[in-house]
N, C-alpha and C positions, 0 to 999 in steps of 0.2 A: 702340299695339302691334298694331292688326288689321292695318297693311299690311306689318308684320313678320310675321306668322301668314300672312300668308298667303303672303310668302316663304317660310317653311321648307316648309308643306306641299307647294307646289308643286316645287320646288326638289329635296325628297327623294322626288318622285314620292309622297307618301302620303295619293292623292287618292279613296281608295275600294277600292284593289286588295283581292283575298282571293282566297282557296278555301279548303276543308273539305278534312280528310282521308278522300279517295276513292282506293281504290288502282287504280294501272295500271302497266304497265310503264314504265318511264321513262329518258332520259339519266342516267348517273352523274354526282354533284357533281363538277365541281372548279376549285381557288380560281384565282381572280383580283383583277385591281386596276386598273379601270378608269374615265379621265376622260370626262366629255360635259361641253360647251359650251352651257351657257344662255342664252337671251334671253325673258325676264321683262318684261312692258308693265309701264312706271312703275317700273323699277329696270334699273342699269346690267346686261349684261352679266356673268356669271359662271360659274366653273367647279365641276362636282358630283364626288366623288372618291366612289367606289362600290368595297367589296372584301367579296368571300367569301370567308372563313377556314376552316379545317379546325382546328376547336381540341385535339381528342380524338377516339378510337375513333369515333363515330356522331353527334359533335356537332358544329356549324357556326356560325357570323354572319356576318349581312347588315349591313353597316354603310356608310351613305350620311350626308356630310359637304357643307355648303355654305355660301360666305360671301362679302360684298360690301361693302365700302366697313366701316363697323361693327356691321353685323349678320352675323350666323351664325347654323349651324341642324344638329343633327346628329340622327341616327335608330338605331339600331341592333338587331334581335333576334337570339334566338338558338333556336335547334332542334336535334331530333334525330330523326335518318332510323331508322326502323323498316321498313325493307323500303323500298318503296315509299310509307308515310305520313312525313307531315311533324307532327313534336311540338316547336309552340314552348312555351318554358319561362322565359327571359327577354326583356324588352323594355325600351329607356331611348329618351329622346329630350330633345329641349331647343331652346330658339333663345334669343337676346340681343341687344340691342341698347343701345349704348352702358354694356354690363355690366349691364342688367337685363333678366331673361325672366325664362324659366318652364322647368320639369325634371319629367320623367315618368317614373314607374317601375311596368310591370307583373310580376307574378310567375308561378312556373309555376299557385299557384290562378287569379289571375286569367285565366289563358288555358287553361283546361280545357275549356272549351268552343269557345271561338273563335280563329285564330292574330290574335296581331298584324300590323301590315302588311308587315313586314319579312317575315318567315319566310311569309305568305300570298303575296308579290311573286313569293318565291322558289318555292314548290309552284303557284302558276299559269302558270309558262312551265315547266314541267316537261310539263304536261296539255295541251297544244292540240290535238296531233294524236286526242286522243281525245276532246275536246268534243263534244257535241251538236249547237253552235250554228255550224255550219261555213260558213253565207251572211247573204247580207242577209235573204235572206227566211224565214227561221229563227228558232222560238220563240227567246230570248235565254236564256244560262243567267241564272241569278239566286242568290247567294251574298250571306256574311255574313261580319263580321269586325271586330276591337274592334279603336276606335280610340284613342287616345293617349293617354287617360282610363277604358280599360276599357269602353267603352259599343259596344252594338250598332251596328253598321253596315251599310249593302246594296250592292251592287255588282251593277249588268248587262250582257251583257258579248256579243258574237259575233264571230267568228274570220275572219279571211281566209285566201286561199288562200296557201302559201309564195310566196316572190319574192326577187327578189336585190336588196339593198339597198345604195345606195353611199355611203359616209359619209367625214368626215374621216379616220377608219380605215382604212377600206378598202371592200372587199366582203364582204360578209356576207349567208347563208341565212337569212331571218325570217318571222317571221307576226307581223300584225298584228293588234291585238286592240282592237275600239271598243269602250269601254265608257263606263257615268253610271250617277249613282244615281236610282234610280225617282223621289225626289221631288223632287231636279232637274233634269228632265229638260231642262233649255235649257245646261246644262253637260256635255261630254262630252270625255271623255278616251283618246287613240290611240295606244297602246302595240306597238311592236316590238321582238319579244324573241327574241334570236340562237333559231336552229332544232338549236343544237348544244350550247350551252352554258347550262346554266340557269342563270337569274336577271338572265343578262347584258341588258340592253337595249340596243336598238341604234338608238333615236329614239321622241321621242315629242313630240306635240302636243295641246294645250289648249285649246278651243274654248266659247266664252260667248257665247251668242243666234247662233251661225254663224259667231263671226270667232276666227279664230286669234291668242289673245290671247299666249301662250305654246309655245317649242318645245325640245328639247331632242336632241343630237347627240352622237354617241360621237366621243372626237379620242383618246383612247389605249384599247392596250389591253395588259396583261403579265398572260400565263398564268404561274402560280404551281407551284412543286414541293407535290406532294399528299404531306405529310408522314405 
């Protein structure tokens, strides 16, 4: 099951991402449904279907889906925008293979302190143009956030400058964002996340002792009616 596990982590981007509720101004949600194309060292080939929902008045989900040959692997939270903070309140997730895994469920107690990775994914590309960490040579921020099982986690993280990015999509306004966790520091992970739209990513790569073990690419994208 480990190199199942570590498909689905990879796969749903739920490699460390967070942020705390800090308030700033920020882009307005709104939903979409969008594919990126993976390639995974040691597994074929697959596609990640990624959609932000508007469920209710002030409530939302982030829900990332991914499958291959007979494994699969799904993630989902859920929040609610209070101004400018983000309050996650549910989380689920799961992966399988050959019809056995594993299923995860946190509540809003369990995320009173920290968001899950979904709804964390989703309030850290909302925040870049206000980071701190805006060069290489920049203290790194440093953030926390419960992972799959409720348990603390760290993420460190600093910002580049916007760029135009060209994808199977199209063109797209982005910032990059490199981050790892402090105490792996030989693993790092390279996030671009649309400049307009939050939550959207718009590529991202996986890096283990220097080598690009892992990458990931937006090939659709359908903005959604904000209900």
């Amino acid at each position: 099951m480990h190199g199942l596990h570590r498909f689905a982590a990879l796969a749903l981007v739920a490699c460390w991402i967070s942020f705390g509720a800090i308030s700033y101004a920020h882009a307005a949600p709104q939903p979409f449904t969008a594919t990126y194309h993976l390639r995974l060292d040691g597994w074929p080939d697959a596609d990640v279907h990624h959609r932000i929902s508007h469920l209710s008045a002030n409530d939302w989900q982030s829900e990332m889906r991914a499958s291959v040959l007979t494994a699969e692997g799904y993630e989902r939270g859920k929040f609610r925008l209070d101004g400018d903070e983000v309050h996650a309140w549910h989380y689920a997730s799961g992966y399988s293979l050959f019809g056995l895994g594993e299923r995860y469920h946190l509540s809003a107690r369990d995320l009173a302190d920290l968001p899950d990775r979904q709804s964390a994914l989703f309030q850290l590309s909302r925040q870049l143009d206000d980071a701190p960490c805006q060069d290489d040579e920049a203290t790194p921020c440093e953030l926390a956030y419960a992972d799959h099982k409720g348990r603390t986690e760290h993420f460190a993280y600093r910002v580049a400058a916007p760029q135009t990015l060209e994808v199977p999509a199209g063109e797209f306004d982005a910032r990059w964002v490199d981050g790892w966790n402090p105490e792996k520091p030989d693993r790092r992970l390279r996030l671009a996340f649309s400049s307009t739209t939050p939550g959207l990513l718009i590529s991202v790569e996986y890096y283990r002792d220097g080598e690009l073990t892992s990458r990931m690419a937006l090939t659709e994208l359908h903005r959604d009616e904000k209900r």
